[in-house]
C-alpha positions in Angstrom: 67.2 -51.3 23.8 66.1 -50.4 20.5 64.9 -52.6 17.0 66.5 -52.2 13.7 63.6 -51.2 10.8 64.5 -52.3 7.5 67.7 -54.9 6.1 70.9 -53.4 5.5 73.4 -50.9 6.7 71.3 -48.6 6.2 68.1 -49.8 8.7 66.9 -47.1 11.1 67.0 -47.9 14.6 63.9 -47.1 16.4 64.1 -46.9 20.5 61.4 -49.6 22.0 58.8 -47.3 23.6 57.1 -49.1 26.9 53.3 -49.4 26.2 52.7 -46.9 29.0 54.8 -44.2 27.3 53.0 -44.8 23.9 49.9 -44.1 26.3 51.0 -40.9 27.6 52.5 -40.1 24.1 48.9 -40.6 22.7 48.0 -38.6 25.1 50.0 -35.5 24.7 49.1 -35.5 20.8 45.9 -34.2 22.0 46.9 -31.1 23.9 45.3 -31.8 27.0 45.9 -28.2 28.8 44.8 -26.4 26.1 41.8 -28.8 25.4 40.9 -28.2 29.3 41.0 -24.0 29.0 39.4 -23.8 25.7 36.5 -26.4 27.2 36.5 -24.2 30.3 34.9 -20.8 28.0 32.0 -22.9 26.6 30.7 -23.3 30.4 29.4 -19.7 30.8 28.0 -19.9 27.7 26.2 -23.6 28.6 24.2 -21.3 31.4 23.8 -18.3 29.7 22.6 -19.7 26.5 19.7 -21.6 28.8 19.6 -18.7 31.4 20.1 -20.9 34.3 21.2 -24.7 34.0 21.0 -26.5 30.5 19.5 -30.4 30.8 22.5 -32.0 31.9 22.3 -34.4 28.9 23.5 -31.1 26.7 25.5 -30.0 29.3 27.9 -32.5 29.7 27.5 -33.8 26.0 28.3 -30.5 25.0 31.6 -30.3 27.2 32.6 -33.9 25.7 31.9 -33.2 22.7 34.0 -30.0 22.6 36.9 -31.8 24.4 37.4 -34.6 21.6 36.8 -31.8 19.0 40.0 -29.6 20.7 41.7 -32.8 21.0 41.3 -33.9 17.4 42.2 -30.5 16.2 45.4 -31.1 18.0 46.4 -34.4 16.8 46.1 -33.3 13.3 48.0 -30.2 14.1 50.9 -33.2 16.0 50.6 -34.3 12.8 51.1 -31.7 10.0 53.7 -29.8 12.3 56.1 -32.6 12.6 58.8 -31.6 10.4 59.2 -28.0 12.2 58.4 -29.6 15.6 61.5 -31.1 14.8 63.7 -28.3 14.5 62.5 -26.0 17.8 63.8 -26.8 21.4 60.0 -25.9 22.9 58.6 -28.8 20.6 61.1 -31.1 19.6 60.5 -33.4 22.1 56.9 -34.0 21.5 55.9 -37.6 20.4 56.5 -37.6 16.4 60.0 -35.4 16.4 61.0 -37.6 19.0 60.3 -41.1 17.4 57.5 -42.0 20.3 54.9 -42.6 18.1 54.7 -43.3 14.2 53.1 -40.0 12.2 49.9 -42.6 11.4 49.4 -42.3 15.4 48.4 -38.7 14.9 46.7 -39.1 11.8 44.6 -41.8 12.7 44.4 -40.4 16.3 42.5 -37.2 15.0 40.0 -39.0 12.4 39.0 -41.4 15.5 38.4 -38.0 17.7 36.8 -36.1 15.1 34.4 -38.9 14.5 33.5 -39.2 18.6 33.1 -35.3 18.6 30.8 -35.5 16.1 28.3 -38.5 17.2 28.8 -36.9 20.8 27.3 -33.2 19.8 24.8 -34.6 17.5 23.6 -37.4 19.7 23.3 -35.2 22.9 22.4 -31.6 21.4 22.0 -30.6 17.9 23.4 -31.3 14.2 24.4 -27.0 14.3 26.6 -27.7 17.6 28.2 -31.0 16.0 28.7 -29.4 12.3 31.0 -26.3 14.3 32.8 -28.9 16.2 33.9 -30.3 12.6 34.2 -26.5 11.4 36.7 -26.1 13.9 39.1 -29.0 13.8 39.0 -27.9 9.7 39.7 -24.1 10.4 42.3 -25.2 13.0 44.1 -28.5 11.4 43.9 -27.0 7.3 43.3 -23.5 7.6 45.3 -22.6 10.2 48.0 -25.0 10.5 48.4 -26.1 6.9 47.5 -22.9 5.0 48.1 -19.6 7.4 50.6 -20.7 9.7 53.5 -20.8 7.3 52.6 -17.9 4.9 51.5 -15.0 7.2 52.7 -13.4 10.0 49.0 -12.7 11.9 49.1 -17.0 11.7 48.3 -16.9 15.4 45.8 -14.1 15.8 43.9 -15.7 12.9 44.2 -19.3 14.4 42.4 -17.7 17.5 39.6 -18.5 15.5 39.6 -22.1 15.9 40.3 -21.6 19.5 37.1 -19.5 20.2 35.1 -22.5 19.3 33.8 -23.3 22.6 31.5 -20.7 23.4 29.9 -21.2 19.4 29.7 -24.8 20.3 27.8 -24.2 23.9 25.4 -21.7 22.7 24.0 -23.6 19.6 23.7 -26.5 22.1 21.6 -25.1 23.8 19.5 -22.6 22.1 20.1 -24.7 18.4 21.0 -21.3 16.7 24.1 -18.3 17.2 23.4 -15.2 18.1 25.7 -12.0 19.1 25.9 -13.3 22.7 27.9 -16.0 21.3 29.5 -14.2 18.9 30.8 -11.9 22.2 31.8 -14.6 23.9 33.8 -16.1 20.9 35.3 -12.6 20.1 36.8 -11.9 23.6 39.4 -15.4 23.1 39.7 -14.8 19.2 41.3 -10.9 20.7 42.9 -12.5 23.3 45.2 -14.8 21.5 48.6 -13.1 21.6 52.0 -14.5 20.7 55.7 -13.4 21.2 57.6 -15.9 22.5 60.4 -18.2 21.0 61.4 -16.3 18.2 64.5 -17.8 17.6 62.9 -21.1 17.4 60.3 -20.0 14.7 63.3 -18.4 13.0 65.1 -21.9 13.0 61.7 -23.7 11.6 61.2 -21.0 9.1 57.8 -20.3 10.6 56.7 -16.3 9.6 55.5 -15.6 12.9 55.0 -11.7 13.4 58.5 -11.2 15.9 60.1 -12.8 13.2 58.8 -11.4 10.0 58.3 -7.3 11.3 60.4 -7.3 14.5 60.1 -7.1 18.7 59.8 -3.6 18.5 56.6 -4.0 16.7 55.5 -6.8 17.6 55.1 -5.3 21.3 53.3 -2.3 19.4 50.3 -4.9 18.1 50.3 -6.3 21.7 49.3 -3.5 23.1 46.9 -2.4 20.4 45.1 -5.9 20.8 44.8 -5.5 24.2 43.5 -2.0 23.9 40.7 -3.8 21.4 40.4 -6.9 24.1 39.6 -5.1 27.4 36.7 -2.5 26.2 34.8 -5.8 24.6 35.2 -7.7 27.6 33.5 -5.1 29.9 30.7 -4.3 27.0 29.8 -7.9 26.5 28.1 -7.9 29.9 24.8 -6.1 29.0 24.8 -8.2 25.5 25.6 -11.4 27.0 23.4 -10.5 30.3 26.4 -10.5 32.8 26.3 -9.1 36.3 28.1 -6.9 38.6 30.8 -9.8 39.2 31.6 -10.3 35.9 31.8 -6.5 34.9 34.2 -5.4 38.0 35.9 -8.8 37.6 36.8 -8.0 33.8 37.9 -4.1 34.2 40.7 -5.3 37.4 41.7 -7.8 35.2 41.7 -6.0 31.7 43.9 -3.5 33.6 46.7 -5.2 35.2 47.0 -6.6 31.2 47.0 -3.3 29.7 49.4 -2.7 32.4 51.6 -5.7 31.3 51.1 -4.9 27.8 52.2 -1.4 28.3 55.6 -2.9 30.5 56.5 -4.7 27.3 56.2 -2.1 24.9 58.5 0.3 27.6 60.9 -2.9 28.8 63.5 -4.2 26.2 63.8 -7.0 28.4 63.7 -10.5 26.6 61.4 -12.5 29.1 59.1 -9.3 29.4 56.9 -10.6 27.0 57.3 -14.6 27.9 55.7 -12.8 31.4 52.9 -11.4 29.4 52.3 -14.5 28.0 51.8 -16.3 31.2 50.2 -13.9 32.5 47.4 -13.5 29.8 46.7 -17.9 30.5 45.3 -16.7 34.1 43.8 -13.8 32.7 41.3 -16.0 30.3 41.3 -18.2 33.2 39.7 -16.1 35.4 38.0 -13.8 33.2 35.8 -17.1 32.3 35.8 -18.1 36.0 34.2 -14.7 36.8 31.8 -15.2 33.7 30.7 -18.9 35.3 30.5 -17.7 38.4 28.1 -14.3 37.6 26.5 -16.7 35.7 26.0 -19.3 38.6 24.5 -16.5 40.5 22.1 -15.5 38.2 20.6 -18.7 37.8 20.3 -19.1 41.3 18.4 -16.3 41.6 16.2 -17.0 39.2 15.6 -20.2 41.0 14.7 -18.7 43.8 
């Protein structure tokens, strides 16, 4: 079934969307995996920045409040990506290309989330912790989406920015100021974020991304040269960030099987090679942050003690 929009011959038919599929439509707009891992890396931070367990007011406020910020800083990039959604196969059957939901959705969507972030952080920590929340969905949404993302080729690495929010958020929380501990923590996702995958659909939306711009070959160069940057600060953000014996052991096993995957790519000509990489480097920040919660669990405990 579908509705006719507008007289004439010339009316576009829109498909009727079930109210439970605009739902899960609104509910895509906002990213919800990504929201989820970038909330995960603020959680070490939560207990290191209060060297044991924050009040759980700020605690859980904090997480909230940096899950509604993620999630508005997606909608608005729903929004202002639609027209190149559109045109690649890995995105153009998200909720705008596909006619599930109206542009406004998004738009409106964001604003609503971005306001909630905001009275969240500032009601249950501190104005710093609510003003970076509203610094990121910026940098991500206008910065990075609207500005970078279609006029350079290091779009992505830059965009990391917005996505090492988390930690910045967590930390002022708690302590109500920044300081290199947080900066650490931010800096290990900012080097993290990597991207060489679906070339041919950025070459179809006209998007410079680096594979398309300066080629595979080195492309898979700058991988492993990020990931040569990536693993050394991982392991030397323990003594600054106060990190155990977990965490440190935890992060070199892990840094090297990457640099060993980085190092596959840059040898294999093999199109999914990197694709693997890419997977591969999710459960890496996964558990790199796991490990970081969990050292951090075991210090506060035995401080408790």
């Amino acid at each position: 079934m579908s509705e006719r929009v507008g007289g004439g011959p010339l009316g576009v038919a829109i498909p009727r969307v079930s109210a439970r599929r605009q739902a899960l439509a609104l509910l895509e707009l906002t990213k919800p995996r990504i929201a989820m891992l970038v909330v995960m890396t603020g959680v070490p931070a939560l207990l290191l920045a209060a060297h044991g367990f924050p009040d759980a007011r700020v605690f859980w406020g904090t997480l909230i409040g940096t899950v509604l910020a993620a999630s508005s800083a997606a909608s608005f990039n729903m929004y202002f990506d639609r027209d190149i959604d559109a045109l690649m196969r890995r995105t153009a059957r998200r909720p705008l290309p596909a006619g599930v939901l109206p542009p406004a959705s998004a738009l409106a969507l964001g604003f609503a989330l971005a306001a909630a972030a905001w009275w969240v952080l500032a009601s249950t920590s501190n104005l710093l912790a609510a003003a970076i929340g509203l610094v990121s969905i910026f940098y991500y949404a206008i910065v990075y989406t609207v500005w970078l993302k279609r006029r350079t080729a290091q779009n992505i690495v830059i965009g990391g920015g917005a996505g090492a929010s988390a930690p910045l958020i967590a930390w002022a929380a708690v302590t109500g100021h920044l300081s290199w501990a947080a900066v650490m923590l931010a800096g290990i996702i900012f080097l993290w974020t990597l991207s060489l995958f679906r070339r041919e659909d950025y070459e179809r939306a006209g998007v410079p991304m680096l594979p398309v711009v300066r080629g595979e070959a080195e492309t898979r160069v700058q991988i492993l040269l990020y990931t040569l940057v990536l693993v050394p600060v991982t392991i030397a953000a323990a003594p600054v960030v106060a990190l155990g014996r977990l965490y440190v052991v935890s992060a070199a096993v892990l840094g090297a099987l990457f640099l060993w995957g980085a190092v596959r790519v840059l040898r294999q000509s093999a199109p999914n090679a990197p694709m693997r990489l890419f997977h591969f480097s999710i459960i890496y920040l996964f558990l790199l942050y796991l490990m970081m919660t969990a050292d951090a669990l075991i210090g506060a405990i035995q401080r408790a003690a």
